[in-house]
ZALUMDREN-588329 format. One line per 4 residues: number of its first residue (from 0); for each residue y, x, z of C-alpha. Coordinates in steps of 0.1 Angstrom, whole numbers, plus 5000, padded with zeros to 4 digits. Each point is the difference from the previous one (the first is absolute). Layout:
NUM	Y/X/Z ~ ...
This chain:
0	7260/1348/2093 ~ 4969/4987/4990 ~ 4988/4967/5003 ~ 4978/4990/5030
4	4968/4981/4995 ~ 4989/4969/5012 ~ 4974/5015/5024 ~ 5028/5021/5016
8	5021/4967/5008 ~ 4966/4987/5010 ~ 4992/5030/5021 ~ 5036/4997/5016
12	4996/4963/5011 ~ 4966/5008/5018 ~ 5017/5026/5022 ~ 5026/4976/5004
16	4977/4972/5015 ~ 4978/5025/5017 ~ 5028/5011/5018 ~ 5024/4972/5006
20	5006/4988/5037 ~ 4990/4964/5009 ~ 5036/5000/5023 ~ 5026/5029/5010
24	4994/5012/5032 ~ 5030/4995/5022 ~ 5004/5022/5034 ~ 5029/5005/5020
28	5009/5027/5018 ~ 5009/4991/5036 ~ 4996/5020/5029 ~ 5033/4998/5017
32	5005/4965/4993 ~ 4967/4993/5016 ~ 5006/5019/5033 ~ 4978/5031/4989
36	5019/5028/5012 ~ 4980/5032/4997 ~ 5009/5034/4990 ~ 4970/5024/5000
40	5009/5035/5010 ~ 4974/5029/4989 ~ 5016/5027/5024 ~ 5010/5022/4973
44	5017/5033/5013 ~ 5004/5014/4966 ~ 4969/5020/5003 ~ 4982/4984/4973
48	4966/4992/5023 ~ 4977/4984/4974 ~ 4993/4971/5027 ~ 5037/4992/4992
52	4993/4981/4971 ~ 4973/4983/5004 ~ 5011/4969/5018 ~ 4994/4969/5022
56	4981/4969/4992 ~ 5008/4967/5011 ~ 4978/4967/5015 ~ 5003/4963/4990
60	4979/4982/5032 ~ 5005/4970/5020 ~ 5003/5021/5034 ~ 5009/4957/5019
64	4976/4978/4980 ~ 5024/4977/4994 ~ 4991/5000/4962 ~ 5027/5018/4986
68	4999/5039/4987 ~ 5018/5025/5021 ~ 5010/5037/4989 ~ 4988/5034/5021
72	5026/5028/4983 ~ 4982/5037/5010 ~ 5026/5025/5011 ~ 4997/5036/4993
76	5022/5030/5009 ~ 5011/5023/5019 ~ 4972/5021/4999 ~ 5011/5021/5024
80	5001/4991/5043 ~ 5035/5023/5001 ~ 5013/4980/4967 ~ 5020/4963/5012
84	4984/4973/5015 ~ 4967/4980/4981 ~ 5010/4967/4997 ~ 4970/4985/4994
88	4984/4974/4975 ~ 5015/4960/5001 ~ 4985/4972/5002 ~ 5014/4969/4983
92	4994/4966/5008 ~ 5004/4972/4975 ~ 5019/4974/5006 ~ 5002/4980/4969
96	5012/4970/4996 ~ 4991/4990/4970 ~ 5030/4999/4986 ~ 5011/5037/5006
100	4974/5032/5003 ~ 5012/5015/5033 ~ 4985/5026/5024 ~ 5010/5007/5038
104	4992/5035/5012 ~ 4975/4995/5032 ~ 4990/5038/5005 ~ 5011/5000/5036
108	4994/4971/5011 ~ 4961/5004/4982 ~ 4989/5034/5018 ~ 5004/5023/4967
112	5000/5031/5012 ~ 4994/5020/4969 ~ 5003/5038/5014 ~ 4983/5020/4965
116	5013/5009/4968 ~ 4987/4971/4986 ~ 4983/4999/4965 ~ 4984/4970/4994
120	4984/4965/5018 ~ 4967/4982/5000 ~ 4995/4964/5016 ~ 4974/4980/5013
124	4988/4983/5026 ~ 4977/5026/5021 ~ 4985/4982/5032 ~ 4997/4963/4980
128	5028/4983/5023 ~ 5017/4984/4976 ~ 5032/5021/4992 ~ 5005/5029/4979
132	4995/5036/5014 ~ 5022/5028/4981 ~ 4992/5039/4995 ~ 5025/5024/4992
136	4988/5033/4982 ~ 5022/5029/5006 ~ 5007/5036/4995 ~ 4988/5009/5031
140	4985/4976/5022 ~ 4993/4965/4993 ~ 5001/4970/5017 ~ 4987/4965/5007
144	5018/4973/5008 ~ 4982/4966/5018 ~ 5015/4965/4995 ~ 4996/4985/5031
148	5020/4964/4989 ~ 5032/4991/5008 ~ 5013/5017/4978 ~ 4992/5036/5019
152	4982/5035/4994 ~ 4988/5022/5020 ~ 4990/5039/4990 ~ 4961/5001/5006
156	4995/5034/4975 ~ 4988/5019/5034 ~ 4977/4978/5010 ~ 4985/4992/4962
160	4999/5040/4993 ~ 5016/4993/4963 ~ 5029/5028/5011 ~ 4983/5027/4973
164	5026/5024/4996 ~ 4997/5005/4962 ~ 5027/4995/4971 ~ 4989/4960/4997
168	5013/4978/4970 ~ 4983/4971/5008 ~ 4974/4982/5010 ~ 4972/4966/4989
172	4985/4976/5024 ~ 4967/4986/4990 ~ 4964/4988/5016 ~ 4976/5032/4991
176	4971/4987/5020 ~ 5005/4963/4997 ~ 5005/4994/5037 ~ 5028/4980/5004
180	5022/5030/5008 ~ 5025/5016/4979 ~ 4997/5038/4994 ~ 5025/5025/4987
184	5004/5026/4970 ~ 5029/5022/5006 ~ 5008/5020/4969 ~ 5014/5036/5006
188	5023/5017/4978 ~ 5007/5044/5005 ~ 4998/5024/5024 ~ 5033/5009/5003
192	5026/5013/5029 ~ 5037/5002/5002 ~ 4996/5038/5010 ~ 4978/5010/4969
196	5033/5001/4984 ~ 4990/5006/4961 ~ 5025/4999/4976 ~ 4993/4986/4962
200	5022/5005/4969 ~ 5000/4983/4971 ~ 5004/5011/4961 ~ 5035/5010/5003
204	4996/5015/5035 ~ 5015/4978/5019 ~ 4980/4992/5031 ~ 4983/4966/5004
208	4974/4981/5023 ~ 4966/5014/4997 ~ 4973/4984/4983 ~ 4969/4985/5017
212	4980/5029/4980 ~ 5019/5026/5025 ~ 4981/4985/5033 ~ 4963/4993/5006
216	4990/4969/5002 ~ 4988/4981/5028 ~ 4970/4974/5019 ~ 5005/4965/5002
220	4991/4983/5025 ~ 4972/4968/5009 ~ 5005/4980/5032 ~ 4975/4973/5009
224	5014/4974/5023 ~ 4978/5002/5032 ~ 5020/4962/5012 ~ 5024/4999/5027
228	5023/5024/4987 ~ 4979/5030/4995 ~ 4993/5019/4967 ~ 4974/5027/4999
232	5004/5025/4970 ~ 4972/5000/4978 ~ 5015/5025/4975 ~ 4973/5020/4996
236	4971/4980/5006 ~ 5006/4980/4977 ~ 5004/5025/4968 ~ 5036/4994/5000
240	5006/5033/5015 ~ 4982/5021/4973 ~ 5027/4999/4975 ~ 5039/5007/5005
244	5030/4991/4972 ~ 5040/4991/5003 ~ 4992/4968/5008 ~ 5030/4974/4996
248	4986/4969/4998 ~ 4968/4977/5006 ~ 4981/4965/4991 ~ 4974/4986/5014
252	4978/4973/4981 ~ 4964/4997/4989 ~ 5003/5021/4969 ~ 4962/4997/4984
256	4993/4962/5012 ~ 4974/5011/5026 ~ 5015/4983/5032 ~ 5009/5029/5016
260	5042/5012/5006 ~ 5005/5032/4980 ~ 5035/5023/4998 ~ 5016/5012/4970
264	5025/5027/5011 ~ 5028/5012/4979 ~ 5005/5038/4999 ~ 5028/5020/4990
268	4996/5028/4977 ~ 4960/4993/5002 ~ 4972/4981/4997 ~ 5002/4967/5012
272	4970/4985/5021 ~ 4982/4972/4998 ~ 4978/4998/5032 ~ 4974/4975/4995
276	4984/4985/5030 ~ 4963/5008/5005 ~ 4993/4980/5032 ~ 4991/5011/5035
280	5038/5014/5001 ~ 4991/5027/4970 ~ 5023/5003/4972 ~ 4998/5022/4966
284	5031/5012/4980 ~ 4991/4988/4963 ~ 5027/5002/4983 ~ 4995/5020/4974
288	4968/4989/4994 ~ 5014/4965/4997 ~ 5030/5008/4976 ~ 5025/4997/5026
292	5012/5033/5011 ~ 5012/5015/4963 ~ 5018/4985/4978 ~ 4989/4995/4965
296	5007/5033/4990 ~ 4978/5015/5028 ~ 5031/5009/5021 ~ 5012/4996/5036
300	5036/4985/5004 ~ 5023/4996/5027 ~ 4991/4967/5013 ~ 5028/4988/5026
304	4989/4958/5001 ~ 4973/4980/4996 ~ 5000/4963/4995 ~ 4967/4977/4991
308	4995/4971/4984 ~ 4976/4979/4978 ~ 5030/5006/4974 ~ 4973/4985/4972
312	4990/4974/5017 ~ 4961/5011/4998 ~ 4992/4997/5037 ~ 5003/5036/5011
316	5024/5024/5012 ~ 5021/5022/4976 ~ 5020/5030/5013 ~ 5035/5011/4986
320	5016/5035/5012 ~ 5038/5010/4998 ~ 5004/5039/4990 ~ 5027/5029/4997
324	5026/5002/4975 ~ 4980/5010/4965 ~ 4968/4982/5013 ~ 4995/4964/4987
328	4991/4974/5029 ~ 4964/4992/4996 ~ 4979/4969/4997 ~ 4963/5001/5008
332	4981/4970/4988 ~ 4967/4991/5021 ~ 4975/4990/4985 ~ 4980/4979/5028
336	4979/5026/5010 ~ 5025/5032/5014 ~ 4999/5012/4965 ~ 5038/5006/4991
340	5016/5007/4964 ~ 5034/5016/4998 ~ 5016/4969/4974 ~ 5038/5014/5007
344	5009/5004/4965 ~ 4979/4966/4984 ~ 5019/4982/5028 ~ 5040/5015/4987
348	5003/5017/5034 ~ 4997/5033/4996 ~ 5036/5008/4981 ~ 5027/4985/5014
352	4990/5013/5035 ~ 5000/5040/4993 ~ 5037/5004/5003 ~ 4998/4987/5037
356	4984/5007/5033 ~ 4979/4972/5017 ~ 4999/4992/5035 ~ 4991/4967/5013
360	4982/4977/4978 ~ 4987/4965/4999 ~ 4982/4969/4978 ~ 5023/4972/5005
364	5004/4969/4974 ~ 5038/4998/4995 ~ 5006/4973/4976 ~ 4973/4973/5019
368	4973/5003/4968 ~ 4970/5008/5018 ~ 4994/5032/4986 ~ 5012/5035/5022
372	5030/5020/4991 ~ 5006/5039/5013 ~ 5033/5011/5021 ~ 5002/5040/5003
376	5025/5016/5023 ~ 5016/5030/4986 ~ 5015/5029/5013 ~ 5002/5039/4990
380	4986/5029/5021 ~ 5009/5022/4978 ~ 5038/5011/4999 ~ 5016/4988/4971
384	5029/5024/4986 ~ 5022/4974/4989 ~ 5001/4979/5031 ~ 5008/5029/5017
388	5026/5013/4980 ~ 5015/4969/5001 ~ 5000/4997/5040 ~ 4973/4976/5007
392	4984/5001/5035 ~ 4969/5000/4998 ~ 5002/5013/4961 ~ 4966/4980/4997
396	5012/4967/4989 ~ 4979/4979/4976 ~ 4995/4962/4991 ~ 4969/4977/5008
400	4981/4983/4973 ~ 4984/4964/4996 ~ 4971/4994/4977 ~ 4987/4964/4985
404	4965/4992/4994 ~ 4996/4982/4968 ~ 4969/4987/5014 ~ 4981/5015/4970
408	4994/5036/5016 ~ 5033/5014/4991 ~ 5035/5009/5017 ~ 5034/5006/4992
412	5030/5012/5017 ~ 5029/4971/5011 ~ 5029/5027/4996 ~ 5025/4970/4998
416	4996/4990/5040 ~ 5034/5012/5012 ~ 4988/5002/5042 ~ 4978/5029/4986
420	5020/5022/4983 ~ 5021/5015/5028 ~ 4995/5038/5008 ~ 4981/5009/5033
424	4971/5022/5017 ~ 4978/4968/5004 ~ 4968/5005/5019 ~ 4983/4975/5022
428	4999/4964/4981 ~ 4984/4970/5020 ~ 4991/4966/4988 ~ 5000/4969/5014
432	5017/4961/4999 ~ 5029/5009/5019 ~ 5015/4964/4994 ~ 4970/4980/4994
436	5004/4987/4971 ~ 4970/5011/4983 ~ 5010/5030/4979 ~ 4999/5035/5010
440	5034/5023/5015 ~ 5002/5036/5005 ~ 5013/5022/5026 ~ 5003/5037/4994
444	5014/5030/5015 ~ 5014/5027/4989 ~ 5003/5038/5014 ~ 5031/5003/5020
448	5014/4966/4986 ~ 5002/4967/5005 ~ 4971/4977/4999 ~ 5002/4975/4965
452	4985/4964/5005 ~ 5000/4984/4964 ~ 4985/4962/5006 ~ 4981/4983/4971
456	5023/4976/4986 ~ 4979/4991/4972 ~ 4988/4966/5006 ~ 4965/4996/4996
460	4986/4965/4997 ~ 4967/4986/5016 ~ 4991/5027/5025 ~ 4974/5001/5026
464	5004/5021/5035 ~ 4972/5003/5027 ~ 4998/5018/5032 ~ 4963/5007/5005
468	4991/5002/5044 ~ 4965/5015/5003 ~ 4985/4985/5035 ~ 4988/5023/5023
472	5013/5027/4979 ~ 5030/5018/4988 ~ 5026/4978/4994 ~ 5012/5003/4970
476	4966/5000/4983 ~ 5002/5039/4983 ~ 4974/5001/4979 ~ 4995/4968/4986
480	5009/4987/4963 ~ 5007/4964/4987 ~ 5001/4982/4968 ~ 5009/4966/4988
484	4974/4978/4988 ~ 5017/4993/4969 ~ 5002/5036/4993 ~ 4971/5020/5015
488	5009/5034/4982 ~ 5039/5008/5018 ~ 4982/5012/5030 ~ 5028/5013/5027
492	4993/5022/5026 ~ 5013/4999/5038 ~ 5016/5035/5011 ~ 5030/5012/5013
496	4995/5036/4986 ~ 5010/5015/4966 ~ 5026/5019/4986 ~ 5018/5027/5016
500	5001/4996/5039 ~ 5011/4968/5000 ~ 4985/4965/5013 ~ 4993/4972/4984
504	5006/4957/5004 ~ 4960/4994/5004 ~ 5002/4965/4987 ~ 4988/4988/4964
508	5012/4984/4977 ~ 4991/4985/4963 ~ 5025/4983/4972 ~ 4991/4975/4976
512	5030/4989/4983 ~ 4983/4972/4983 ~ 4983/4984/5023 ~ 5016/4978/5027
516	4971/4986/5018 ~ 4984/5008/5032 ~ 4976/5035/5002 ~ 4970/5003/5013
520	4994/5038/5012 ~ 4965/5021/5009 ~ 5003/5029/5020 ~ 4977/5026/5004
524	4997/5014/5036 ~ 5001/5033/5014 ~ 4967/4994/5011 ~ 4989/4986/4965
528	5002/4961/5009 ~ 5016/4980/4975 ~ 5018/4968/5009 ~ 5016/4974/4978
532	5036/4988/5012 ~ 5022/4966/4988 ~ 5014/4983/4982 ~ 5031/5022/5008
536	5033/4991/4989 ~ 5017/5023/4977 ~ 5034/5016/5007 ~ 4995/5007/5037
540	4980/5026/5024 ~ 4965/4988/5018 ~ 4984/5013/5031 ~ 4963/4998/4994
544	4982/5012/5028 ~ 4959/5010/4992 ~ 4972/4976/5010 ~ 5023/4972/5008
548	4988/4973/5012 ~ 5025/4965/4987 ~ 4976/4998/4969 ~ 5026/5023/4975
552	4975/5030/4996 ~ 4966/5001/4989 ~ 4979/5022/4978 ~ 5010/5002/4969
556	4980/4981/4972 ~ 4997/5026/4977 ~ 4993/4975/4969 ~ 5032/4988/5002
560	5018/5035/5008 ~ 4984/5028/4993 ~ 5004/5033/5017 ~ 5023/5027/4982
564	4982/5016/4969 ~ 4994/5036/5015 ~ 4968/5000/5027 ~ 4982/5029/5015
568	4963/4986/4981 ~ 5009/5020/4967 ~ 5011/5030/5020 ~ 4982/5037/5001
572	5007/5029/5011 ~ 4987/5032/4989 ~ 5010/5037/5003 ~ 5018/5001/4966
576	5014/4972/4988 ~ 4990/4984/4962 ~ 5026/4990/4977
């Protein structure tokens, strides 16, 4: 064997450093002990309809606002009105105590009266009372779902006109006009029927669930909140209506810094869009013009999630994707203007996903060292032989997977995190601060099984929550950003969309593991106002309502805190882009 050099050892000690984790990330798995009984069921008759397999999503919201995270668990099957009794989605009340993380199902006493077979959940709050509104995309019709306090809902979908009618994933809230009013982006997914009845086989014959290439794609769909409950669709006024994909998930942010909310639309077996808002309620799909539909090799995958996040801490908002089974997830890195590069392989993501199939997806920063990890929940359409051979039901059974951000631009797998490595047909994953304790949990769901809460048990020191109220607007402030003073480039972003039909915790919130003293925050309006907030104490949430008036926020004094790096000034846009 010959001997190595002293640049290999070298070599091998970099990769070590570059790679090593600051802490283990510790989660437990702990859905039953915490009261979380679900069991999703997806109908299945044994006649292998592709809509089967897709899957449910799941929502993280505080339905109470009584400061703690509850859980909204979509229900599915049957899928047909002769097959048993729907029984509906749940709704979950928490009911921590801070010593144990416990949930109370309230979905009778609440109003929930989910009657579709549900796909996937968007919140907000629509008609700026205070509470949070949810919409239920379906296969079939939708619904919408008012809070009207006290803990109760009542169905509104008739009187708001959201029913549709389509095969809907999901769906993103966000201000498209900048009047005070939340609007809604429902993403469609095929035009498919139960009585179309095609049969797909696979290499050996056998028959399997159609792919998404075997059905046409369909429209989504662009609501614009009218106030007091009414939606008017906009579809194809707006542009939206000009293109159709497999759409399967959707983001809303301001992609090219110009102040105005755009969408960025994940498409199976497709292009994915990238509508970019042109004002006066006019929007142009320009993704492939912007590097964002294709991946680097100039081909469309079969995007399932979408998560976004200023992952590189550069004050803008980069966009990761979870793909089929011999697809690598993808990371598109913005570059401040809407210009996107495809840096999956650079960044170590690109191999250790192929052998999976990615669902729901999110940024999250597991280990409390400011910079943002990815979660991918994974689960086979595809048959696979062996599981089926060996009597699994659903033979579609694969693990999740956790990557860490060395803060440096790179990522690598954390294979050694035991709550992960269990078998399952994950799908929906939502995020959120289920015990408030400043780290980040996860519940996901899984077709026809059991729903998986793993909480973060990881520790992180020094950690900063707020809870942004807009006055006068939406509550929750969706659409605004904040950053802390001491570190104006880890701009985070208020949403609750993202990933795969799922709902999201809309608060923020920043780590600094080395230093203990009190923050000072900006935030950055919807409406572009930025306000300066503290000193804040570390290691607890703040409400910080807009425009207050007990002296805490002011403009910011941009000598002392700068705005993030990435502005709009630098930014144009032509009809082919220059590299």
């Amino acid at each position: 064997m010959p001997m190595k050099s002293p640049f290999f050892f070298r070599a091998i000690l970099l990769i070590s450093l570059l790679y090593a984790p600051s802490q283990r990330a510790e989660f437990l798995e702990m859905a039953a002990d915490a009261g979380l009984d679900f069991m999703h069921e997806n109908g299945n008759e044994g006649k292998l309809w592709t809509v089967e397999i897709v899957g449910a999503g799941v929502g993280i919201l505080d339905f109470d606002n009584d400061g703690r995270m509850d859980i909204w668990a979509v229900q599915s099957g049957p899928l047909r009105a002769a097959g048993p009794v729907r029984t509906g989605d749940r709704l979950f009340r928490n009911v921590n105590n801070s010593e144990n993380l416990l949930f109370e199902d309230v979905t009778e006493i609440s109003g929930v009266r989910a009657t579709g077979y549900g796909m996937g959940i968007a919140s907000a709050d629509i008609d700026n009372d205070g509470d949070t509104d949810v919409f239920l995309a379906n296969f079939g019709a939708n619904q919408l779902f008012e809070n009207v306090g006290d803990g109760k809902f009542v169905d509104i979908t008739e009187k708001a006109g959201l029913a549709g009618g389509e095969w809907s994933i999901g769906g993103s809230f966000a201000d498209i006009d900048a009047d005070g009013l939340l609007d809604l982006y429902v993403v469609n997914y095929l035009q498919f029927a139960l009585e179309e009845g095609k049969v797909c086989r696979n290499y050996s014959s056998r028959m399997t669930y159609c792919g998404p290439q075997n059905y046409s794609p369909s429209t989504d769909q662009l609501y614009r909140n009218l106030g007091n409950g009414r939606f008017e669709n906009v579809t194809e006024l707006s542009g939206i209506g000009q293109s159709s994909g497999r759409g399967m998930g959707v983001v809303s942010r301001d992609f090219n810094g110009d102040g105005h909310i755009d969408f960025y639309v994940a498409n199976d077996a497709g292009e994915n869009f990238l509508w970019l808002n042109q004002g006066a309620g006019r929007f142009e799909d320009e993704g492939l013009l912007s590097g964002a539909a294709l991946n680097v090799y100039g081909m469309a995958e079969a995007s399932m999630g979408v998560a976004v996040a200023d992952y590189d801490q550069d004050g803008d908002p980069d966009v990761f994707l979870t793909h089929d089974v011999k697809e690598s997830n993808t990371l598109y890195v913005n570059d401040g203007c809407g210009w996107f590069d495809d840096q999956t392989s650079v960044s170590g993501l690109a191999t250790s996903s192929i052998p999976f199939t990615g669902f729901g997806n999110g940024w999250i920063d597991i280990d409390g060292d400011s910079d943002l990890d990815l979660f991918s929940a994974n689960g086979a359409v595809t048959i696979i032989e062996s599981q089926r051979t060996a009597g699994f039901d659903p033979p579609l059974r694969q693990r999740n997977q956790l990557w860490r951000n060395n803060g440096r631009g790179m990522f690598h797998e954390v294979i050694s995190e035991v709550a992960f490595n269990r078998l399952g047909v994950s799908r929906g994953a939502a995020f959120g601060d289920l015990d408030n304790d400043g780290d980040t949990d996860i519940v996901v769901t899984n077709n026809n099984g059991p729903a998986t809460l793993f909480r973060n048990d990881t520790h992180s020191s020094n950690w900063l929550g707020i809870d942004l109220f807009n006055t006068g607007a939406h509550r929750h402030a969706i659409g605004a950003s904040a950053w802390r003073e001491a570190n104006a480039s880890e701009v985070r972003y208020v949403a609750t969309d993202g990933g795969y039909a799922s709902a999201h915790d809309h608060r923020l919130r920043f780590s600094f593991p080395n230093d203990p003293s009190e923050q000072f925050v900006h935030v950055r309006w919807a409406d572009g106002r930025i306000e300066r907030f503290g000193p804040l104490a570390p290691n607890r949430y703040h409400v910080l309502a807009s425009s207050t008036s007990d002296g805490k926020a002011s403009h910011s004094d941009r000598k002392t805190a700068p705005e993030p790096k990435s502005t709009a000034a630098h930014c144009v846009r032509n009809a082919t882009r220059a590299d």
